[in-house]
N, C-alpha and C positions, 0 to 999 in steps of 0.2 A: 507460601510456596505453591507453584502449580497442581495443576490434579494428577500432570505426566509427570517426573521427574526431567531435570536437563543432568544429557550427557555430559561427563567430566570432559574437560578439553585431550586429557592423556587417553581417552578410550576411543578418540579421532582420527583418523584418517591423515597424513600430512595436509591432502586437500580439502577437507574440510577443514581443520586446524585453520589455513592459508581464507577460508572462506570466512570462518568465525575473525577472523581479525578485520577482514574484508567489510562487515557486518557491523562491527565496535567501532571503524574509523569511521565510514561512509552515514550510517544509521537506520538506512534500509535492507531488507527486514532487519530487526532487532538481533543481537547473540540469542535473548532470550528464547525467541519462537524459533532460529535454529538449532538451539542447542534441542529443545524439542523434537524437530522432525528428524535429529541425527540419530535417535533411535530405529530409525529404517533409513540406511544409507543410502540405499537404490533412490527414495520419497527425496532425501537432504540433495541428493546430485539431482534430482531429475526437478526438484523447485526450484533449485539456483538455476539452472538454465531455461527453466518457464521464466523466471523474474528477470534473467540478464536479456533475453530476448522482445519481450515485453513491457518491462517497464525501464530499465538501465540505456537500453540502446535501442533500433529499431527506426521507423520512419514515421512516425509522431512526436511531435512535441514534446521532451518531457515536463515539462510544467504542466500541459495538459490533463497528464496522465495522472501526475499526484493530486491537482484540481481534485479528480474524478475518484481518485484514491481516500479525500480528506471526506468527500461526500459520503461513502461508503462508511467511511469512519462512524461522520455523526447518522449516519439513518441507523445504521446499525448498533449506535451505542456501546461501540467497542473502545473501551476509556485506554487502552495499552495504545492501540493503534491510532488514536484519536493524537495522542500524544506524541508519535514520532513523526518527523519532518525529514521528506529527502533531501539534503543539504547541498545538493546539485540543483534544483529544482528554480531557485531565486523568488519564492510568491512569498506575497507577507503575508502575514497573519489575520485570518477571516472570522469572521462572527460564527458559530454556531449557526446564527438564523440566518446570518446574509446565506450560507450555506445551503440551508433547509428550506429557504425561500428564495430561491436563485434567480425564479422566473422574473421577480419584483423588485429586486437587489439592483441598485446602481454598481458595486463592487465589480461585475463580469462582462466582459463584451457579449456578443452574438456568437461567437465561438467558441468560447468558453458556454455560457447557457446550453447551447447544442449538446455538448460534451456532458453537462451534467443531465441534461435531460435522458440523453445515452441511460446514463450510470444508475438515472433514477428508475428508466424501463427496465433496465435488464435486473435490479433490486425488486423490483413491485408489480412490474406489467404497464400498459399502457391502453388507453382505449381507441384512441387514434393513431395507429399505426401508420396508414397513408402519408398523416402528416408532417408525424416522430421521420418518416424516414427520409421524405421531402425536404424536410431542416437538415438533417445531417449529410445529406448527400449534397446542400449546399454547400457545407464548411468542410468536409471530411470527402476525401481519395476513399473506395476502396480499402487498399492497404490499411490504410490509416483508422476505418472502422472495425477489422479485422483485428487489428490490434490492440485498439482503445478498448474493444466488446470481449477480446481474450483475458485482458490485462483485467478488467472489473469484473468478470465472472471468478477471475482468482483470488482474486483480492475481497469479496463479498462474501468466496466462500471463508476464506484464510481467518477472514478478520471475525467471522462467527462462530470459529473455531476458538479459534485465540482467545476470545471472549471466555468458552465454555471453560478453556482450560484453567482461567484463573491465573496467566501470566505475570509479572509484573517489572518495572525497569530495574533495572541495575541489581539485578538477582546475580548475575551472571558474570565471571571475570575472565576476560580474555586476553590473558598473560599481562598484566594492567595496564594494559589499554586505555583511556580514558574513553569511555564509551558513552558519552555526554553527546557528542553528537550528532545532531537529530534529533534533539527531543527540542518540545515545543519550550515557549517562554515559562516560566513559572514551574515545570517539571522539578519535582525535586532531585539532585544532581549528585 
């Protein structure tokens, strides 16, 4: 069990309740880490709306986005997060290492690469800036760095949180939902 407790689904909000199902069909974020931040309701309304803006909807790619999502995952070694899959997203299933070594991976185009170099700067730093931003300004609007760089600042924090918490899948039942979901191949279900 976590280190936070999760919220009973009756101690919920109708809209959250409507969120938390939202969460068991789709797979992003997990019930699990919502049923977590429902403990501060203002934190559970004002995440769902940082996530629908930045990673659900918006003017980037979302395959892109969870690309840069799954990177986060494994640099960070957050084994919850590593595990779930936006089920909207359409990417198949990647190595760990083609991941970790993206720059050297046949797996990624030049625009996807860009994106994760993004995800790996804004995780780690970068030494060449000039040139970090010269790549991205070729593949990416704007907008669309604006979002990719909001979207993996949340997500890198999220996902090292999640980690600390001690999370786990299918803790969590959302009126029985089959909250299957999203999770990766091999997940146990």
């Amino acid at each position: 069990m976590p280190r936070i407790s999760y919220v009973p689904m009756d101690q919920m909000t109708e809209s959250m309740r409507e969120e938390m199902r939202r969460c068991a069909r789709e797979g992003t974020p997990r019930p699990e880490s919502s049923a977590v931040r429902a403990h501060a309701p203002q934190v559970f309304d004002t995440f769902k709306s940082y996530w629908e803006a930045t990673f659900r909807s918006g003017v980037l790619d979302h395959a892109i986005k969870e690309l840069a999502r799954l990177y986060i995952t494994k640099t960070t070694n957050c084994q919850f997060c590593g595990n779930q899959r936006s089920s909207s997203a359409g990417l198949p299933e990647y190595a760990a290492d083609d991941l970790l070594n993206f720059e050297t991976s046949q797996a990624y185009d030049d625009r996807q690469k860009a994106a994760l170099a993004y995800a790996q700067a804004i995780a780690w730093g970068e030494d060449d800036l000039d040139a970090l931003w010269a790549r991205l300004h070729a593949h990416f609007t704007e907008p669309e760095l604006v979002e990719l760089g909001c979207f993996v600042a949340l997500t890198f924090g999220q996902q090292s949180w999640i980690r600390l918490i001690g999370i786990g899948h299918q803790e969590y039942d959302v009126d029985g939902i089959d909250a299957s979901t999203g999770l990766a191949p091999g997940v146990a279900r």
